[in-house]
C-alpha positions in Angstrom: 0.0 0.0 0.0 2.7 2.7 0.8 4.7 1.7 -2.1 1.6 2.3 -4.1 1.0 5.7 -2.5 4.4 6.5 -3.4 4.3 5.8 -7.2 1.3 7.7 -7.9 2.8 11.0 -5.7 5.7 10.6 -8.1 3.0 10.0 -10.8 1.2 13.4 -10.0 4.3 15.3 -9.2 5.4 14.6 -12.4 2.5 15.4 -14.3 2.4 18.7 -12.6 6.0 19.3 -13.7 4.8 18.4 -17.2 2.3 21.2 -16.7 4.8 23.8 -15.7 7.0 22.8 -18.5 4.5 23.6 -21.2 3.5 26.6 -19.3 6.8 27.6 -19.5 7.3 26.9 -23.4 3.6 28.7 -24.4 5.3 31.7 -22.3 8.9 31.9 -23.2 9.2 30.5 -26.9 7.8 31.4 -30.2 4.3 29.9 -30.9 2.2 30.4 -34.3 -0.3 28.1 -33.9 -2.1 27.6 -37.7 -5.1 29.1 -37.4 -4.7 32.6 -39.1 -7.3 34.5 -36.4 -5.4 33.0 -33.1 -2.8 34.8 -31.8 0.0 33.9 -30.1 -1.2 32.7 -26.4 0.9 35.6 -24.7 -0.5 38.1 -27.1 -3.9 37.0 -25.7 -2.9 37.3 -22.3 -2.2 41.0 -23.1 -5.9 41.2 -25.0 -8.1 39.9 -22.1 -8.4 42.9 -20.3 -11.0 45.1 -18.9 -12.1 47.8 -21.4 -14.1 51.0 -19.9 -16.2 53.6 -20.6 -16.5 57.2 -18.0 -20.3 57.8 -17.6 -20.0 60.4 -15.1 -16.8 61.8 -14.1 -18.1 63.0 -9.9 -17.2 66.6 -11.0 -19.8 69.0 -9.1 -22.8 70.6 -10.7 -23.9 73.7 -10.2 -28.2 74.9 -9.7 -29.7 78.0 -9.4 -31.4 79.8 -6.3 -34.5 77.5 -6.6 -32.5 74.3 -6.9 -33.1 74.1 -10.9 -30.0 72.6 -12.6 -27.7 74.9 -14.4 -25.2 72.2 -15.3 -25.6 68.3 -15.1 -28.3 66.0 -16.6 -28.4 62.1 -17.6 -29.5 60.7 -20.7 -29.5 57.1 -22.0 -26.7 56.5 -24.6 -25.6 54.1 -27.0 -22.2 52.6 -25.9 -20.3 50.0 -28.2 -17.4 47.9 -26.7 -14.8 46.5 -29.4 -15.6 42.7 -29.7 -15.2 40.1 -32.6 -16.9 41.5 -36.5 -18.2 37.8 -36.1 -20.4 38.2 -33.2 -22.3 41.4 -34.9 -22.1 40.1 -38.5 -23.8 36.3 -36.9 -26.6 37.9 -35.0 -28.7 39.4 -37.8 -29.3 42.2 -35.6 -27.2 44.8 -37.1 -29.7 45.9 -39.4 -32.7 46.4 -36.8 -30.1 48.4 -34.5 -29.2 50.9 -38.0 -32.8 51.3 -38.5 -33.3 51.8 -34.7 -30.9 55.0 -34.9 -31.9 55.7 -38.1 -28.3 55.5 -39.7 -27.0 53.4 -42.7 -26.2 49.7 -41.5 -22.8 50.0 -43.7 -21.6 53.3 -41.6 -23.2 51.4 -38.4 -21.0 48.5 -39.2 -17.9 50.3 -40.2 -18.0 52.4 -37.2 -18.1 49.4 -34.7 -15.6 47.4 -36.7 -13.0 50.4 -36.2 -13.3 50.8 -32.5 -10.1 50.2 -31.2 -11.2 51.4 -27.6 -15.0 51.3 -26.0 -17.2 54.6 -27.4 -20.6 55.7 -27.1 -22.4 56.3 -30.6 -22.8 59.7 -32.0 -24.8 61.6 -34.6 -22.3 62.8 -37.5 -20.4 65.6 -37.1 -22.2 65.5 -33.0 -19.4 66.4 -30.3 -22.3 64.4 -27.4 -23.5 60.5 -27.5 -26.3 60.1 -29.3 -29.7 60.9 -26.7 -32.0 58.3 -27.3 -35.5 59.1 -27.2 -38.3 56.9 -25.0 -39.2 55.1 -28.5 -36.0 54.2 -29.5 -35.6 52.7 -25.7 -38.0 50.8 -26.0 -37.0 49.2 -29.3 -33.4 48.0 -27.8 -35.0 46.2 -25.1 -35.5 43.4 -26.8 -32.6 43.7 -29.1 -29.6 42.0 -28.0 -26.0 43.0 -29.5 -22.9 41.3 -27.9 -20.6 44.5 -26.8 -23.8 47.2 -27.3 -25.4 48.4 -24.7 -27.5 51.5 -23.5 -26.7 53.4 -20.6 -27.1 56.5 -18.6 -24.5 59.0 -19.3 -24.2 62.5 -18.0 -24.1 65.2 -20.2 -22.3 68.7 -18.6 -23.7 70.9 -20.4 -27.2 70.5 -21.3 -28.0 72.4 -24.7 -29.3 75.0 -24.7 -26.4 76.2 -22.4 -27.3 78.8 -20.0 -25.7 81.5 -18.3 -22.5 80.2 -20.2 -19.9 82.8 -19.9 -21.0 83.3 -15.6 -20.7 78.8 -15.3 -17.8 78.6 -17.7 -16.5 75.7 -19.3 -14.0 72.6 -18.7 -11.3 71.9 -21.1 -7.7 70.1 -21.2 -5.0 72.5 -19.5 -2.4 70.7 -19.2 0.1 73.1 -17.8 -2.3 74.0 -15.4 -2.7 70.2 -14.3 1.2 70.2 -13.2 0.8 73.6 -11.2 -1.8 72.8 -9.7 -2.4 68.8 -9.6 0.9 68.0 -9.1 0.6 65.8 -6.3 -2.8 63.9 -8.1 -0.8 63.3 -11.4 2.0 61.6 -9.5 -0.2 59.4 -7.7 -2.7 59.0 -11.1 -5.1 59.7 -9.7 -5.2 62.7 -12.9 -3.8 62.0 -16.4 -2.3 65.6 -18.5 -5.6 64.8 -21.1 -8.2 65.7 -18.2 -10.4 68.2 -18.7 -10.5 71.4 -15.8 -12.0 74.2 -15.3 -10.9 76.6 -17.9 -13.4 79.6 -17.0 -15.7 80.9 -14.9 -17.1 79.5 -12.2 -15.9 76.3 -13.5 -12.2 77.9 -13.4 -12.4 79.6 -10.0 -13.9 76.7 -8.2 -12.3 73.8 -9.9 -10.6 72.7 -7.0 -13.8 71.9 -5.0 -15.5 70.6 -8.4 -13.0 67.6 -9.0 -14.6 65.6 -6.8 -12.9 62.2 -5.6 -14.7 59.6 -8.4 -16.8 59.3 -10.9 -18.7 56.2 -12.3 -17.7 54.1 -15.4 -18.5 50.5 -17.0 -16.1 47.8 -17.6 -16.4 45.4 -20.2 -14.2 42.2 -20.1 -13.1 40.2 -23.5 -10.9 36.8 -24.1 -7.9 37.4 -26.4 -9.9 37.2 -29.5 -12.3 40.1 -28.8 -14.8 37.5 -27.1 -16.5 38.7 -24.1 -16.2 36.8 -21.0 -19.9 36.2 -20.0 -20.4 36.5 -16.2 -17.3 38.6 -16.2 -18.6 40.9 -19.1 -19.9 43.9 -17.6 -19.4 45.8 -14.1 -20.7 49.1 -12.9 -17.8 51.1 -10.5 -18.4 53.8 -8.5 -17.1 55.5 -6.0 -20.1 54.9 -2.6 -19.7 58.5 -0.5 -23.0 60.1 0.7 -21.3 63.3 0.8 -20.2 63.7 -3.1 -20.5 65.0 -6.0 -21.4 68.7 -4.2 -23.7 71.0 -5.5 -23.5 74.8 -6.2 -25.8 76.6 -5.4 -25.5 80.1 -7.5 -27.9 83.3 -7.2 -29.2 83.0 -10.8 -32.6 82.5 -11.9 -32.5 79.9 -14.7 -35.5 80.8 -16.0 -35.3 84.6 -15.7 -31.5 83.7 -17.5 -33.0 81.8 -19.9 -35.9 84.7 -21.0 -33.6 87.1 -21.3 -31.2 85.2 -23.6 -34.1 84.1 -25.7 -35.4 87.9 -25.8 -31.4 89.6 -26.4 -31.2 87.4 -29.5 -34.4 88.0 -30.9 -33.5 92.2 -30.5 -30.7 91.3 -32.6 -27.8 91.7 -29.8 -25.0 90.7 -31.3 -22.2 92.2 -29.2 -23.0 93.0 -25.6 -24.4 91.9 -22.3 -27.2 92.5 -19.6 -26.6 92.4 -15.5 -29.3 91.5 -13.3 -28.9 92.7 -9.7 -31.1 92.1 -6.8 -31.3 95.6 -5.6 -31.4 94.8 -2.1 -27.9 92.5 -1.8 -26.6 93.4 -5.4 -26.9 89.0 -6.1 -26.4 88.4 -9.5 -29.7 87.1 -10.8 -28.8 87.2 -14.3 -26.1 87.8 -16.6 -25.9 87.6 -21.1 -23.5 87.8 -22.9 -23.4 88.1 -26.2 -22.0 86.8 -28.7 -22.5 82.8 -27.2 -20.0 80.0 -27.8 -20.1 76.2 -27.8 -18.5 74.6 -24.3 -17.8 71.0 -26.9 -16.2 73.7 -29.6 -13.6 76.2 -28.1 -12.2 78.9 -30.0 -10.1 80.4 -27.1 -9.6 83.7 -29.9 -12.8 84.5 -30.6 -14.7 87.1 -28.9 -16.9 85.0 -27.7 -15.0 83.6 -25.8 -15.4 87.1 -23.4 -17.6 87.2 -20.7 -18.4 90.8 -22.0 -20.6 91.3 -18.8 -17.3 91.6 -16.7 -15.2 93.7 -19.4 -14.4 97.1 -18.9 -15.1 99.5 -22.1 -15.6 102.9 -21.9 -19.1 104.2 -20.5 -19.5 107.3 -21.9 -22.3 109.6 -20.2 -23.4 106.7 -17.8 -19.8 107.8 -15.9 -21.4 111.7 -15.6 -23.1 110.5 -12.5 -19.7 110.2 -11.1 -18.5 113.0 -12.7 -21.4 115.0 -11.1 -21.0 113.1 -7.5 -17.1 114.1 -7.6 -18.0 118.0 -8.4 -20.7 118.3 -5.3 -18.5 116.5 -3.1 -15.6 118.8 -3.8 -17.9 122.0 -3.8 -17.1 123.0 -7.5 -20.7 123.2 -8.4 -24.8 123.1 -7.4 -27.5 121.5 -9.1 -28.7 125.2 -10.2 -25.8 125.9 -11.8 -26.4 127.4 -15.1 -24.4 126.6 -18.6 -24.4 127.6 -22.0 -24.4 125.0 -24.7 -23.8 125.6 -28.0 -23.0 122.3 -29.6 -19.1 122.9 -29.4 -16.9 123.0 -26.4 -14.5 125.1 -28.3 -11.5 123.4 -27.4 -10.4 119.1 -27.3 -12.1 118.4 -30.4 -15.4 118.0 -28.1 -18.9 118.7 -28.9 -22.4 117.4 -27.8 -24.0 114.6 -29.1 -26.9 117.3 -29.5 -26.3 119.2 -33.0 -26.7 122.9 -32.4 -26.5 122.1 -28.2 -28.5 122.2 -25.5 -28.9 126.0 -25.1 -29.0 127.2 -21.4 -29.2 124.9 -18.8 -29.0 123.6 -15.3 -26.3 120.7 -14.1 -29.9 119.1 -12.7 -31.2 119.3 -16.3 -27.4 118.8 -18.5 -27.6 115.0 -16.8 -30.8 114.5 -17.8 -29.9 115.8 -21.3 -26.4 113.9 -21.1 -25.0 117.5 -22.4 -21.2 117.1 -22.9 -20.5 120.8 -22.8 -21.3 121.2 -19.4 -20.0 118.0 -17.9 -16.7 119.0 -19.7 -16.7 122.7 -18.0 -17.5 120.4 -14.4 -14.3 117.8 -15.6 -12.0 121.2 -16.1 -12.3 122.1 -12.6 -11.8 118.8 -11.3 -8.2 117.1 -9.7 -7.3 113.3 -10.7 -8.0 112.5 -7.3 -11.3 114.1 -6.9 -12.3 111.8 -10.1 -10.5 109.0 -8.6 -11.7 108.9 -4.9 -15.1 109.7 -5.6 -15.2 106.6 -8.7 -13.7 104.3 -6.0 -16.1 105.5 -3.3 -19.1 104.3 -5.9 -17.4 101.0 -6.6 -15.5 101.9 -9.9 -12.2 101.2 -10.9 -11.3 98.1 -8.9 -12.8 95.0 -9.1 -15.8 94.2 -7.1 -16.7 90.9 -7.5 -17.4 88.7 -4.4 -14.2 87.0 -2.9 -13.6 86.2 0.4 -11.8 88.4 3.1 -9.6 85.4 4.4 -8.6 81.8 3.1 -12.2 80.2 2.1 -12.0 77.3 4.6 -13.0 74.5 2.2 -9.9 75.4 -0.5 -7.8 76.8 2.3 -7.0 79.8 0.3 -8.5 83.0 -1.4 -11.7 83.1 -3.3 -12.9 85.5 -5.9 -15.5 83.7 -7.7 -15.3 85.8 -11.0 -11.7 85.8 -11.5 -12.0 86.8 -15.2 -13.5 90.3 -14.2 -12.1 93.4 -15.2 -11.7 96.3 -12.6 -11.5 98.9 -15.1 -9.8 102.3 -14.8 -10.3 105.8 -14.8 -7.0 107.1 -16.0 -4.5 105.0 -18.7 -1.3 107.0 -16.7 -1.1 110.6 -14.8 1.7 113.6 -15.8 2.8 115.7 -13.1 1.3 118.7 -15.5 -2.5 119.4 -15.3 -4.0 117.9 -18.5 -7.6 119.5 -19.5 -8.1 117.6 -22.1 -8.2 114.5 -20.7 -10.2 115.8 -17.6 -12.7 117.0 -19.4 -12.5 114.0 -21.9 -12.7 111.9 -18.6 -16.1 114.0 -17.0 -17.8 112.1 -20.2 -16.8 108.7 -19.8 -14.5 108.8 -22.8 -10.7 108.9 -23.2 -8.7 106.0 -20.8 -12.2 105.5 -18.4 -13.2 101.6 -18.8 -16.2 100.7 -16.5 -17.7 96.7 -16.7 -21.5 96.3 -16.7 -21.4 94.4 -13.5 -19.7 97.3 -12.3 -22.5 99.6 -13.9 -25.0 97.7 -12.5 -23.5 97.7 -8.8 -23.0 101.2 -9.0 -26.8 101.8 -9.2 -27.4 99.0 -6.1 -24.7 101.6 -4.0 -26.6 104.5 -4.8 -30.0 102.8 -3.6 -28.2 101.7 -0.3 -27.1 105.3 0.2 -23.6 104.6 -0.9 -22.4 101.5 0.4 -20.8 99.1 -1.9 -21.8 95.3 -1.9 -20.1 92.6 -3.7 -22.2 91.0 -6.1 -22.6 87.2 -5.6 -23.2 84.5 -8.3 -23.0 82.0 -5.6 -24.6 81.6 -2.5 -24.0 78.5 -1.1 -21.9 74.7 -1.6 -23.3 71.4 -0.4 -22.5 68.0 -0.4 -24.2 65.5 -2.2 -26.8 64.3 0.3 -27.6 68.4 1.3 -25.6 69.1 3.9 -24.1 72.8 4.0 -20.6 72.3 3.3 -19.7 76.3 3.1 -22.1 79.6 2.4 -21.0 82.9 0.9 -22.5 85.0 2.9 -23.5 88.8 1.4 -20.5 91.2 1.8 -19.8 94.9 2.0 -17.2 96.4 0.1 -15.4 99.6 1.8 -13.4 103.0 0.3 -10.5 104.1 2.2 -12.5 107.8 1.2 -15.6 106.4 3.2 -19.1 106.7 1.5 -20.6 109.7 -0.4 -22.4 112.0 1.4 -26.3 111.1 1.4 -26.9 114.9 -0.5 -24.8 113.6 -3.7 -26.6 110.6 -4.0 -30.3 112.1 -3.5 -29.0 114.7 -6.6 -28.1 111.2 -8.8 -31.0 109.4 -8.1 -33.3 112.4 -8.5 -31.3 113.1 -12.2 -32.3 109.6 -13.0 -35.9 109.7 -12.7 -35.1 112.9 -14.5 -33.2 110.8 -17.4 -36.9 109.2 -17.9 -39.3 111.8 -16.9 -37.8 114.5 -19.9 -34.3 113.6 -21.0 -32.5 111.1 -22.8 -34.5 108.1 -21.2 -38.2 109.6 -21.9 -38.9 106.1 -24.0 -39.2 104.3 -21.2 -42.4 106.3 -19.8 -44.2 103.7 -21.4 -43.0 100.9 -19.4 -44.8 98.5 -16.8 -43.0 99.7 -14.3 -41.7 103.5 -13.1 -38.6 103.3 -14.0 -34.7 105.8 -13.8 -31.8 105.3 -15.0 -28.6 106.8 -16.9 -28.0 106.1 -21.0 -24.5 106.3 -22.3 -22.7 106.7 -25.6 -19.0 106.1 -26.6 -16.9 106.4 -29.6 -14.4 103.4 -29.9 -12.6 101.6 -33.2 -13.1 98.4 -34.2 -10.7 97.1 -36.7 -10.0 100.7 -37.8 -13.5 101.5 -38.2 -15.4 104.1 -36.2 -18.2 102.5 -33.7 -20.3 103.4 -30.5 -20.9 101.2 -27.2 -24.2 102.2 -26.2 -25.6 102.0 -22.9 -28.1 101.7 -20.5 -27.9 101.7 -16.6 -30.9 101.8 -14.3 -33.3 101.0 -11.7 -37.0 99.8 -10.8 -39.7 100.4 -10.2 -38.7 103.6 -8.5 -40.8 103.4 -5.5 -40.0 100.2 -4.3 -36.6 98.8 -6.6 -35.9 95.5 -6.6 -33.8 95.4 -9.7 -30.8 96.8 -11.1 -29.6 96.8 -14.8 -27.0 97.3 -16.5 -27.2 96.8 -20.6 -24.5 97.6 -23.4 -24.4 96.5 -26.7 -20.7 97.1 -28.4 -20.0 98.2 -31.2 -22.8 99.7 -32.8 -23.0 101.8 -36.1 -22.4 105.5 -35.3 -25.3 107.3 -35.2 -27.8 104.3 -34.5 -30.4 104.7 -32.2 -29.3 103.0 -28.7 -30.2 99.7 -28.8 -29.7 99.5 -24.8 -31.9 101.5 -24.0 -35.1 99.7 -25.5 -33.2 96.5 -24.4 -33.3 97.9 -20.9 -36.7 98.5 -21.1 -37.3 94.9 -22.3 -35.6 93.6 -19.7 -37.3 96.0 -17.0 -40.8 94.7 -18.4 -39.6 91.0 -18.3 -38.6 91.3 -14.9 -42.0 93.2 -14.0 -43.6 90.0 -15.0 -42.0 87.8 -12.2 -43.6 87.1 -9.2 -42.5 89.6 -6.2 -40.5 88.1 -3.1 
């Protein structure tokens, strides 16, 4: 018995040495086997592997005030993992799945035979899968495709795109990846091809929107393209209640969405519109124009600008703080009288108003937007009068929300439009008194560059009796299952010149409702709500080509406000009528539509 127990160990032991051999051999030495598919059995090795697909990538999206997504939404997709020509060409089913989708079955076919990597199926020329509709889903149920399936994929920007240039787009930056991903590329946990946040919101918070996982699909094939069934499809994500996290901005989708909808049916074409909440100075909207497409970058187009945070020159909007810098410093009165006769006599400068004004008060010239007589105010005036009183009203420094100290949850500074302009009053300063470019300046022309935000805000300080706030876009950020994570609370802005006095901004609001009631604003009488406000007009070259940026800045209704605007459209023919100013009074009647509170 033992010696029978011994021969078959040595039988088994040898057997398995056998096995090891031939391992070895299959591993180590050449091997074509005859069969012209099969490939050599290391090859195969290499092949088997798990193929995936990114259906979400866990970055955060962001919602509006009411919890309405601005960013984010899922769709069912068509997803095609490369397997064997055999296994599609066999099943018959190619044909029903082509006329499913409503494509050639040729193009079908020669699309899934030239996947060398998983993909989901797009519509030519389409940058997004291919969004099934209900009917379609319920065709592929019964349809059964080895390596096709349909799945739920999340689309970041759902067209049409909203509030675009405020949200901003991802894209691949990879020299921004190694400044600041360092540490995440080295562990890879992030490759150099991932998209960031390249703008915007997207840009300034991109740190918080990575996330820490996404969810993809894995697909598992033999060697030979075969899928391994039981093996051939996982799900992976990563399980934490407490991500993606949600932004919650000030906007109002819909409000954002009306207004882009009415700018492009007036025929805006180069320009935006600023939505304030007059009592916080939240951003509830914000256009511009022109739009781009997030999946098609052009980063040299102008599109590309979030022209709602670009400083251009105001022209007569900036006489309000041309006026509020002359009553502060004592060097006129609201009853002042001036002559105008069309030309200033000296600059180059005349009014807008062929053959002038005539005589008039500095009450009356804002209302008229004379030039003459803000130029005589502008003579009088010192740089820093111009520039203490502009940065008392918020001008000529950014004013975007940011936070005062390290925001907690990045563990360093804020500003949450880091794209925005803080415009400027004067290009440079000689030590000899230039009266040109003083009076030049008292019009809002020459080196003065004011942003719309800015325009807007200006209006919200004057309602809060010269305090400054910092316009939000985003109020709040919480984690995935609505827990606050951190909130941006509403912020005051201070001047180092403290606030103007309480008389100087009674005289601007009162000029105004002036602007409306007899001057340059008098088509908006007609509006559904009372409304004031400042129009502006300034010369500028485009290309070489003379052109105007027309504006309109305002409030509403004026006995109760509860919005500010700001509206410019850029480079407009010279001598056009002002498109902002019916655009403002669009707006102003869209906004009188929405419910109060």
């Amino acid at each position: 018995m033992r010696r029978r127990i011994y021969y078959l160990g040595l039988a088994v032991t040898a057997i398995a040495l056998l096995q090891l051999v031939r391992l070895a051999w299959l591993q180590w030495l050449p091997h074509y086997p005859a069969a012209p598919a099969v490939h050599h059995y290391r090859d195969q090795s290499v092949n088997q592997r798990e193929r995936g697909l990114i259906l979400d990538t866990g970055r955060a999206d962001f919602v509006d005030r009411k919890g309405r997504a601005l960013t984010g939404e899922t769709v069912m997709v068509l997803a095609a993992f490369p397997v064997s020509n055999k296994l599609w060409a066999q099943t018959g089913g190619l044909d029903k799945l082509a006329a499913i989708l409503e494509t050639n079955p040729a193009t079908l076919f020669n699309w899934l035979s030239s996947l060398k990597e998983p993909g989901f199926y797009h519509e030519h020329g389409g940058k997004l899968p291919y969004r099934l509709s209900s009917k379609q889903l319920e065709q592929l149920v019964s349809l059964r495709l080895e390596g096709i399936r349909v799945l739920p994929y999340h689309v970041r920007y759902k067209p049409p795109y909203s509030a675009m240039h405020a949200i901003g787009y991802i894209s691949q930056h990879p020299e921004w990846l190694e400044t600041l991903y360092s540490s995440q590329l080295e562990q890879g946990k992030l490759k150099l091809n991932d998209r960031i946040g390249g703008a915007g919101l997207e840009k300034s918070l991109d740190l918080l929107l990575q996330g820490i996982g996404g969810v993809a699909v894995s697909h598992f094939t033999d060697g030979v393209n075969r899928p391994l069934h039981g093996l051939d499809m996982r799900l992976t994500r990563t399980d934490n209640p407490y991500y993606p996290l949600r932004v919650v901005t000030t906007l109002d989708l819909e409000l954002q969405k009306e207004l882009e909808m009415y700018v492009d049916k007036q025929g805006l074409k180069d320009g935006a519109v600023v939505v304030l909440d007059a009592n916080n100075a939240d951003i509830v909207a914000m256009v511009s124009r022109p739009a781009y497409d997030p999946y098609r970058l052009d980063a040299s187009g102008r599109e590309m600008i979030n022209h709602a945070i670009h400083a251009i020159a105001p022209g007569s909007v900036f006489k309000l703080v041309t006026e509020a810098a002359a009553l502060e410093a004592g060097q006129t009165s609201l009853d002042e009288v001036f002559h105008c006769n069309g030309e200033y006599g000296k600059y180059g400068l005349s009014c807008w108003k062929q053959g002038g004004h005539g005589t008039l008060t500095l009450r009356e010239a804002l209302a008229k937007s004379c030039n003459i007589a803000f130029a005589h105010i502008g003579e009088r005036l010192q740089y820093d009068q111009f520039m203490q009183t502009a940065d008392r009203l918020g001008l000529g420094k950014q004013i975007g929300w940011e936070s005062v100290e390290a925001f907690k949850p990045l563990g360093q500074p804020l500003r949450l439009l880091g794209e925005e302009e803080g415009g400027r009053l004067f290009a440079e300063l000689s030590k000899q008194r230039d009266g040109g470019l003083l009076a030049q300046t008292a019009i809002g022309q020459r080196d003065v560059a004011v942003s719309p935000l800015q325009a807007a805000n200006l209006i919200v300080t004057l309602l809060h009796n010269g305090q400054v706030r910092a316009p939000r876009i985003v109020s709040e950020i919480r984690y995935a299952n609505g827990h606050l994570m951190s909130s941006l609370p509403v912020r005051d802005l201070y001047s180092p010149y403290g606030k103007a006095a309480p008389a100087t901004i009674r005289a601007l609001l009162a000029g105004m409702e002036d602007v409306v009631a007899y001057g340059t604003g008098a088509s908006l009488q007609g509006a559904k709500w009372r409304l004031a406000g400042k129009s502006g007009t300034a010369q500028t070259l485009q290309s070489g080509k003379e052109r105007e940026h027309q504006w309109f800045v305002g409030y509403g209704p004026v006995q109760a406000p509860r919005y500010a605007v700001a509206v410019v459209a850029e480079n407009r023919l010279p001598g056009s009528r002002n498109q902002s100013t019916a655009l403002f009074r669009g707006v102003m009647d869209i906004l009188a539509g929405l419910p109060s509170g």
